[in-house]
C-alpha positions as CSV (number, residue, x, y, z in Angstrom):
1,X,-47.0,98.9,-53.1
2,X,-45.5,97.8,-49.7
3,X,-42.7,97.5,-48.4
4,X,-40.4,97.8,-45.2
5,X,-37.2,98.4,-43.2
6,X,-35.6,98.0,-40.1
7,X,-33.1,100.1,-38.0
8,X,-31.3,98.8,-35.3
9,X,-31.0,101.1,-31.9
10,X,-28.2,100.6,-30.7
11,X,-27.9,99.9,-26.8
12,X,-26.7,102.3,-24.2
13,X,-24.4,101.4,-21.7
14,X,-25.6,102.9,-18.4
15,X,-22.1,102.8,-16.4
16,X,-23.1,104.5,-13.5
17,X,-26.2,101.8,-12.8
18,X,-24.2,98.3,-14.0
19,X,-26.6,97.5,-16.6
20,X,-27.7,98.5,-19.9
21,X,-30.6,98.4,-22.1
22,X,-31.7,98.3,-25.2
23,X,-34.5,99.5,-27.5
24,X,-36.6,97.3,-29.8
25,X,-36.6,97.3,-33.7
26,X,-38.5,99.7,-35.3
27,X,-40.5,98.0,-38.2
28,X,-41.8,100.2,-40.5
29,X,-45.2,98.8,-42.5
30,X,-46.9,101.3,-45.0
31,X,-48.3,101.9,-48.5
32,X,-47.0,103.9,-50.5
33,X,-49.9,105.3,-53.0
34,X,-49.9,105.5,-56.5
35,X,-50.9,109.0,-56.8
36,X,-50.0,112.7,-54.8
37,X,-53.1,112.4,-52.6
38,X,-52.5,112.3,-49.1
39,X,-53.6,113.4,-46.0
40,X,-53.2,117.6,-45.2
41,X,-51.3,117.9,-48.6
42,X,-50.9,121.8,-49.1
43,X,-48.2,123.6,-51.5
44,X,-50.4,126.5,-52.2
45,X,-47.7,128.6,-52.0
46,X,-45.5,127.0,-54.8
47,X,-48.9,127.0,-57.2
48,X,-48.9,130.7,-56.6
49,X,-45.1,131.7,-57.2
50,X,-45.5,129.4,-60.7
51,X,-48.8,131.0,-61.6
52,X,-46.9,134.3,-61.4
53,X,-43.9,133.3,-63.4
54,X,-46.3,132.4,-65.9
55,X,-47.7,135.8,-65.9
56,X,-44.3,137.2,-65.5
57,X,-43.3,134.8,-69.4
58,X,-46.9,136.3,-70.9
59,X,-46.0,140.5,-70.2
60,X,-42.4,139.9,-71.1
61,X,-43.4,137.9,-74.6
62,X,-46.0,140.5,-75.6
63,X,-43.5,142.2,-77.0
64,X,-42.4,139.8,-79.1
65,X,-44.2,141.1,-82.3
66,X,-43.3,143.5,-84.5
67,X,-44.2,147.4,-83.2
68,X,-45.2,145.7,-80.3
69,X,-45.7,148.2,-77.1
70,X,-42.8,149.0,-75.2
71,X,-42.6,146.7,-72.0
72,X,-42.2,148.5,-68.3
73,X,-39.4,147.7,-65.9
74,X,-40.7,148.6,-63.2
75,X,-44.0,147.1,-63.6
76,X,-41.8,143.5,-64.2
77,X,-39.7,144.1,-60.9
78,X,-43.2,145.1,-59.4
79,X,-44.0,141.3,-60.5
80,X,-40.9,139.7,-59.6
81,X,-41.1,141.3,-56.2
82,X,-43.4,142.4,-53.8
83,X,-46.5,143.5,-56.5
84,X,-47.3,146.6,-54.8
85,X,-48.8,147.4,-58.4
86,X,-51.5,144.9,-58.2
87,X,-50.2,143.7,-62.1
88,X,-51.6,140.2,-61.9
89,X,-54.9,139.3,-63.6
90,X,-56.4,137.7,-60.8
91,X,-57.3,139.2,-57.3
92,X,-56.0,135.3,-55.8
93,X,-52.5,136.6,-57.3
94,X,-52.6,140.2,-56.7
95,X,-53.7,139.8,-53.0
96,X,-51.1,136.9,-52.6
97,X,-48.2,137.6,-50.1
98,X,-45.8,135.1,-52.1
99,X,-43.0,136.6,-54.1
100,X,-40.3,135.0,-56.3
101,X,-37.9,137.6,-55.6
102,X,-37.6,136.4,-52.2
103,X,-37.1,132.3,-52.9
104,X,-34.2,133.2,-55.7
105,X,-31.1,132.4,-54.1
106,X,-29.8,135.7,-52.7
107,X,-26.7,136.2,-55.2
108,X,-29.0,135.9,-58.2
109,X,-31.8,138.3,-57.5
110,X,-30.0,141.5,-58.7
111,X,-29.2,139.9,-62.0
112,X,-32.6,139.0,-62.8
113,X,-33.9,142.4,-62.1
114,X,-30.9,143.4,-64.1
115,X,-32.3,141.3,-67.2
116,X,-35.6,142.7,-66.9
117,X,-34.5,145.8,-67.3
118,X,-32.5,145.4,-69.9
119,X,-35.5,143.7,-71.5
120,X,-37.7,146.5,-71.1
121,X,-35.1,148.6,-72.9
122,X,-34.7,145.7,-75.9
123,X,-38.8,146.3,-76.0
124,X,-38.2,149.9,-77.3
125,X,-37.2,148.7,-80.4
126,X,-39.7,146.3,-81.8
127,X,-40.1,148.2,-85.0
128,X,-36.2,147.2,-85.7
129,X,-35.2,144.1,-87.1
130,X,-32.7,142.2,-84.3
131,X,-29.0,142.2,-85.9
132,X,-25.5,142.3,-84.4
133,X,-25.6,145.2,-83.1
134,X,-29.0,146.1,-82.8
135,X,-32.4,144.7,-80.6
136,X,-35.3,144.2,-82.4
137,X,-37.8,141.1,-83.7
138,X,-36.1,138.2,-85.4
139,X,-38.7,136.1,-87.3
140,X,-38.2,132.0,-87.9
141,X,-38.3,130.8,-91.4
142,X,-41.9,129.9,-91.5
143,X,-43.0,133.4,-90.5
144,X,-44.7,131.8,-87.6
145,X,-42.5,132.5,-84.8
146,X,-41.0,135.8,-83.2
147,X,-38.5,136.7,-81.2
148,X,-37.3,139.9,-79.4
149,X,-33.9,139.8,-79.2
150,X,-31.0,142.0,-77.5
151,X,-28.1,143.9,-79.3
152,X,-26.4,140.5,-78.7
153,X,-29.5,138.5,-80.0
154,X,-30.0,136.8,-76.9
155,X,-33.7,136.8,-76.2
156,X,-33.9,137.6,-72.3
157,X,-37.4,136.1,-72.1
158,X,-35.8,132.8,-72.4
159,X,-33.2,134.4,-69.8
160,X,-35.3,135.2,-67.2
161,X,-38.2,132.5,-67.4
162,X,-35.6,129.7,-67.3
163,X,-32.8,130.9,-65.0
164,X,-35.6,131.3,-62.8
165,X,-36.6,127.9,-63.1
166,X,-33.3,126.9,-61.7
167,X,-32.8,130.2,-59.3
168,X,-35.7,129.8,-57.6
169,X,-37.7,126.7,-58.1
170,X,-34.9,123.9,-58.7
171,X,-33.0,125.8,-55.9
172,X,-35.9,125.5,-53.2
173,X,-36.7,122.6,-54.4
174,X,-33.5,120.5,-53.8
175,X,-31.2,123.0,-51.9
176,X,-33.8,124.1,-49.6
177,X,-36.7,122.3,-49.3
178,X,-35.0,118.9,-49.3
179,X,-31.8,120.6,-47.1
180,X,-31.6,119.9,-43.3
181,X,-33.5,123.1,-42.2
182,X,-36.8,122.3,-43.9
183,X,-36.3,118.4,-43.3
184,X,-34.8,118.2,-39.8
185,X,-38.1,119.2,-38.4
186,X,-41.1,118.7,-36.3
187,X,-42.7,115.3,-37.9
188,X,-45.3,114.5,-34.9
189,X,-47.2,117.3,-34.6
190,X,-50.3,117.6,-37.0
191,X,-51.9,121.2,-39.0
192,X,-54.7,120.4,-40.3
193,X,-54.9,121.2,-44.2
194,X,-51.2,120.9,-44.0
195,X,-49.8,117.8,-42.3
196,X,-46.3,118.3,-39.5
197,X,-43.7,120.0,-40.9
198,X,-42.0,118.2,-42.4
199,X,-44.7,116.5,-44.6
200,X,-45.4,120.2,-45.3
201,X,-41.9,120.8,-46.4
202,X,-42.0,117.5,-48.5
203,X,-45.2,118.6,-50.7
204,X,-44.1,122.5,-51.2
205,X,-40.8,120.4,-52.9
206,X,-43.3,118.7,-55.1
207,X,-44.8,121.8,-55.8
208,X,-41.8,123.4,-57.2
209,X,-41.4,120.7,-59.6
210,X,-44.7,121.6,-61.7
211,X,-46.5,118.3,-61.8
212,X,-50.1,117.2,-60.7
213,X,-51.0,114.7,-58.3
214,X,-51.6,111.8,-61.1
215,X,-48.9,112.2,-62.6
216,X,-46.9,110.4,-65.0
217,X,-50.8,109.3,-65.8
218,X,-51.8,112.5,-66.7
219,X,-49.6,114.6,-68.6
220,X,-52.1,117.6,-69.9
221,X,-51.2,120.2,-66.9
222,X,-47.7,119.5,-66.1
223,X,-45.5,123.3,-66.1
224,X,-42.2,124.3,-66.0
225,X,-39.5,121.3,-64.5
226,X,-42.6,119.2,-64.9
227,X,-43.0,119.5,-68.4
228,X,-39.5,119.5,-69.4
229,X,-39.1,115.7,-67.0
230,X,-41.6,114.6,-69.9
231,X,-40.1,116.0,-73.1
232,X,-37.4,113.5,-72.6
233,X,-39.5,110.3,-71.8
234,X,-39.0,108.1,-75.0
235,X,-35.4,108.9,-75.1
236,X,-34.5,108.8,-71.2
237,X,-37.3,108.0,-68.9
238,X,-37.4,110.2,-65.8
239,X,-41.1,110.5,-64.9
240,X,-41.9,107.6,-63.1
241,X,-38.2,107.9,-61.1
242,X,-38.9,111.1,-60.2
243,X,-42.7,110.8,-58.9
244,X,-42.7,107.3,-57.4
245,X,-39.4,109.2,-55.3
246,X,-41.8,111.7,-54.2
247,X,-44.7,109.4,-53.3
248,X,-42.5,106.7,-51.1
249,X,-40.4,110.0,-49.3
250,X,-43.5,111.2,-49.0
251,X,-45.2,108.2,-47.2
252,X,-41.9,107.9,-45.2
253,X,-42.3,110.8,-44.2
254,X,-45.6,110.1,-42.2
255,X,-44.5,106.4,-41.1
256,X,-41.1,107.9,-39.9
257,X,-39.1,105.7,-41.9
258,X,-36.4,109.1,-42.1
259,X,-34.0,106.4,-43.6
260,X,-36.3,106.0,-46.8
261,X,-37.2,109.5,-46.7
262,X,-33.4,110.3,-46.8
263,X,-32.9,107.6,-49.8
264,X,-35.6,109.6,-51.9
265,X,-33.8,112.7,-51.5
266,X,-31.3,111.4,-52.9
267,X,-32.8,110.2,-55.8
268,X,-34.5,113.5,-56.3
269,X,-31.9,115.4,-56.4
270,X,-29.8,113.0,-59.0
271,X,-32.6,113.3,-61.1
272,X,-34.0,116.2,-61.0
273,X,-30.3,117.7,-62.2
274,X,-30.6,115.2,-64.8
275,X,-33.8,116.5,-66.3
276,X,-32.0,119.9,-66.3
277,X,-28.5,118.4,-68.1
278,X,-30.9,116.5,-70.4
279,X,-32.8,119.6,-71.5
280,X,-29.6,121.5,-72.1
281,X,-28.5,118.8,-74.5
282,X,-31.6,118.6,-76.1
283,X,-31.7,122.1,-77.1
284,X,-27.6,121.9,-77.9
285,X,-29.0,119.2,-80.5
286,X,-31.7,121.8,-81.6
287,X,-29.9,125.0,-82.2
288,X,-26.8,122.8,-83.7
289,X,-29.3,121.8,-86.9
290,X,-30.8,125.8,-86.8
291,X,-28.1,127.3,-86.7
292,X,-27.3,127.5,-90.3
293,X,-31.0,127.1,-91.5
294,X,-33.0,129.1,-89.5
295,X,-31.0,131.0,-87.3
296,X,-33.9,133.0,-85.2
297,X,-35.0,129.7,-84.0
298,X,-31.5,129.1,-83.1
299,X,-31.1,132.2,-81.1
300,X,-34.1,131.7,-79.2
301,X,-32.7,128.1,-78.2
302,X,-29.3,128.9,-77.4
303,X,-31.4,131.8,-74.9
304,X,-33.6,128.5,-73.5
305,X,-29.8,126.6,-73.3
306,X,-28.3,130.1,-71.3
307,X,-31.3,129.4,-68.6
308,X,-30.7,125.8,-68.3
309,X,-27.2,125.8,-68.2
310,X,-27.0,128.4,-65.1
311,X,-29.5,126.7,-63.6
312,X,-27.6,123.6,-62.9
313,X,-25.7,126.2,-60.1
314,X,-28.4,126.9,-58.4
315,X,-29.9,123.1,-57.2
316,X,-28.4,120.1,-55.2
317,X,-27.8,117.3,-57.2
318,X,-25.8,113.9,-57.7
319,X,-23.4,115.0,-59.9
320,X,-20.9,117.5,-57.9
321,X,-21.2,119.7,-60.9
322,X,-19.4,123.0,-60.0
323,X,-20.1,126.5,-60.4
324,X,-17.1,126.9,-62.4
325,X,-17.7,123.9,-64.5
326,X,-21.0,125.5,-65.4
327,X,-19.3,128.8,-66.1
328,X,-16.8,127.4,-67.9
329,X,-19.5,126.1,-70.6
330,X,-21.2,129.2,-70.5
331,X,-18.0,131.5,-71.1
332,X,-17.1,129.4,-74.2
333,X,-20.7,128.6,-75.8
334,X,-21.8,132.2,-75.3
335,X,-18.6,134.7,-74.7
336,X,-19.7,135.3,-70.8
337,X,-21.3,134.2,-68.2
338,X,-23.3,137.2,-67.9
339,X,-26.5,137.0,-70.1
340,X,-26.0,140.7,-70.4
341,X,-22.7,140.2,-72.1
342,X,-23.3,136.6,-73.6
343,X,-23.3,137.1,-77.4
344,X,-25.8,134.6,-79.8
345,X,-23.8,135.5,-82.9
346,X,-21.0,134.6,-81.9
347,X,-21.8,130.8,-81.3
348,X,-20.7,127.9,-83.8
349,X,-21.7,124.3,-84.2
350,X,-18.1,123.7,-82.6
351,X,-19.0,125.5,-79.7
352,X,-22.5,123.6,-79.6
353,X,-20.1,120.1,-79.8
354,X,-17.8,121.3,-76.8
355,X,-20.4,122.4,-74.9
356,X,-22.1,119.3,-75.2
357,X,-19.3,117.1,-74.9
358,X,-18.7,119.1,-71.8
359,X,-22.2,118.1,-69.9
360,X,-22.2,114.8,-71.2
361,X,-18.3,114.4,-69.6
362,X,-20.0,116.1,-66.3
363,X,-23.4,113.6,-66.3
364,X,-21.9,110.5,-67.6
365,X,-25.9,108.9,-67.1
366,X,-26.8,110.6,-70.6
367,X,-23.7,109.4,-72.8
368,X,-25.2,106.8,-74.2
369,X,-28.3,109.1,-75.3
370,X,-26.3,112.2,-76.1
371,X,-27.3,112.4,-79.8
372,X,-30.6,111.3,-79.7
373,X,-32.2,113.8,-77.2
C-alpha cells in the first residue's frame, strides 16, 4: 500500500538581507509493508521482560493446587527485580540485564512487591479451603479449575500478572515509548541490527504489545496485550487498527513523514486503551453470569477485572480517562483501590452493572457492544 503527504515549509523572512527564501515541498513516497519485517528491527529487550512475566505467572500459579508448596517472596522480588538468584529456567533469561521492576512506572513498583508478598503468605495455606476470612484454594464447579485466593478471595496472581500488563508494558508502551523523549530523537543516524533511534524506539513499542511480525495473519503466538486485542475481534475488531498503525508509523518513521508517524500514535494509543476497556467489560459480563453459579470462577475474574481496571492509569490513551475515574470504579466494585484491601465477596451483580456502566460512560466507542463482549 502507498500513499503520500505533503508539508509546507514555511518561508523565512531574512530582514537584515531584503530578501527571503523559501524551501521546497517535501513529498513523501513509500510502502508501507504488510507484515513487521523491516530493516534493523530489534525489540529484544521487550521479548525478554515478557518471557519473564511469564515465568513470573507459572511460579506464582504453582500454588494454585491444593497442598501445593508454599511460594517464596523473595525468590518472586528476585524475579521482578534484578534476578540476583538466577530463578529463570533459561541461562538467555538468567544472564539477561532486563528487569521489569525497573520499566513499572515508579509509584507502582512497591505495591507490586507488596502483592507478591502477600501472595507468598496466601501460598502457606493451600491445604485450607479459600472463605471470607480465610486464604486457601477455591475450586470451579467442574473441579477443573483452581484458584489460590486471599482472606479477601482476591487471587493476587490475576493481580500481579495483569496490573503489570498495564504498569509496565501498556505504560512503556504508550506513555513512554511513544512520548516525546523516546520519539523526539535521532532518526538519521543508522545501528546496524537496530535501525536510528527512533525506529528503535518504534519496534521496542511493538514489542510491548505481545504480537508477531505477521500478525493479525497469524494468531497462534500472540501473549499478553496481544492476545487480549484478539479475544475481542468478532465483537469489536481492533487487530488490524492496531497493526496496520504500527506498520505505516513504522515506515514513517524511516521516510520521515513525522506527521504520519505522529497520526499513528495517535491511533495507538486510542486503541490500545480500548482493548484494555474492552477486556474489563468482557470479564464484567463474565463474573456477572458466575457470580451466582460458580462463584470461584467469579473470583478469579473479578481479580483479572482488578488488573485491567488499574491498568487503564498507567497508559496514554484517547480517552482522558482519570486516575480518579478509575479509582472511583475500583473503590465501588471491590471496596478499595488497594488490591490488598479490595474484598471479592463483597461484590454484587449491581456493582458489576455500575461498574460497567461506568467504563462504557468513560469509552463511549464500546456502547453499542457493551453486552455482547
Amino acid at each position: 500500500m502507498k500513499f503520500s503527504s505533503s508539508t509546507l515549509l514555511a518561508a523565512t523572512a531574512a530582514l537584515a538581507l531584503g530578501f527571503s527564501s523559501c524551501q521546497p515541498e517535501d513529498d513523501f513516497s513509500y510502502t508501507v509493508p504488510e507484515t513487521y519485517n523491516f530493516e534493523n528491527v530489534s525489540y529484544s529487550g521487550q521479548t525478554n521482560r515478557l518471557d519473564k512475566m511469564e515465568e513470573i505467572t507459572s511460579y506464582v500459579k504453582s500454588a494454585h493446587a491444593v497442598n501445593a508448596s508454599a511460594l517464596d517472596a523473595a525468590k518472586l522480588k528476585d524475579m521482578y527485580g534484578d534476578n540476583a538468584g538466577n530463578h529463570f529456567s533459561t541461562t538467555e533469561l538468567n544472564s539477561s540485564t532486563k528487569q521489569l521492576k525497573n520499566k513499572t512506572i515508579a509509584t507502582e513498583q512497591t505495591n507490586f512487591e507488596a502483592y507478591m508478598d502477600a501472595v507468598a503468605v496466601a501460598s502457606q495455606s493451600t491445604a485450607m479451603t479459600a472463605s471470607s476470612g480465610q486464604a486457601g484454594i477455591a475450586t470451579n464447579n467442574a473441579g477443573t479449575k483452581f484458584y489460590l485466593l486471599n482472606e479477601n478471595g482476591i487471587e493476587l496472581a490475576q493481580v500481579i500478572e495483569k496490573g503489570l500488563m498495564g504498569a509496565c508494558f501498556y505504560h512503556q508502551g504508550t506513555a513512554v515509548y511513544m512520548g516525546a523523549g523516546k520519539m523526539e530523537v535521532d532518526n538519521i543516524t543508522v545501528t546496524d541490527g537496530e535501525g536510528t533511534k527512533m525506529e528503535h524506539h518504534w519496534d521496542e513499542a511493538f514489542g510491548y504489545v505481545g504480537l508477531n511480525k505477521n500478525f493479525p495473519t497469524n494468531t497462534s503466538d500472540i501473549r499478553f496485550w496481544g492476545k487480549y486485542t484478539n479475544v475481542h475481534e468478532t465483537v469489536y475488531p481492533l487487530n488490524e487498527k492496531i497493526m496496520n498503525a504500527f506498520l505505516k508509523g513504522r515506515a514513517a518513521i524511516s521516510a520521515k513523514d513525522l506527521d504520519t508517524r505522529d497520526e499513528q500514535i495517535t491511533l495507538l494509543r486510542k486503541n490500545w486503551e480500548l482493548v484494555v476497556a474492552a477486556t474489563s467489560i468482557y470479564y464484567l459480563n463474565k463474573v456477572k453470569d458466575d457470580l451466582t453459579t460458580d462463584p470461584a470462577a467469579a473470583y478469579h475474574g473479578l481479580s483479572e477485572i482488578y488488573g485491567f481496571v488499574s491498568s487503564l492509569k498507567h497508559g496514554t490513551g484517547g480517552s482522558g480517562v482519570t486516575a480518579a475515574q478509575v479509582n472511583s470504579i475500583l473503590t465501588n466494585l471491590f471496596g478499595s483501590t488497594d488490591a490488598l484491601q479490595a474484598n471479592n465477596y463483597n461484590v454484587t451483580t449491581a456493582k458489576i452493572e455500575a461498574a460497567k456502566t461506568a467504563l462504557v460512560d468513560i469509552f463511549t466507542d464500546l456502547a453499542s457492544v457493551k453486552d455482547s463482549l
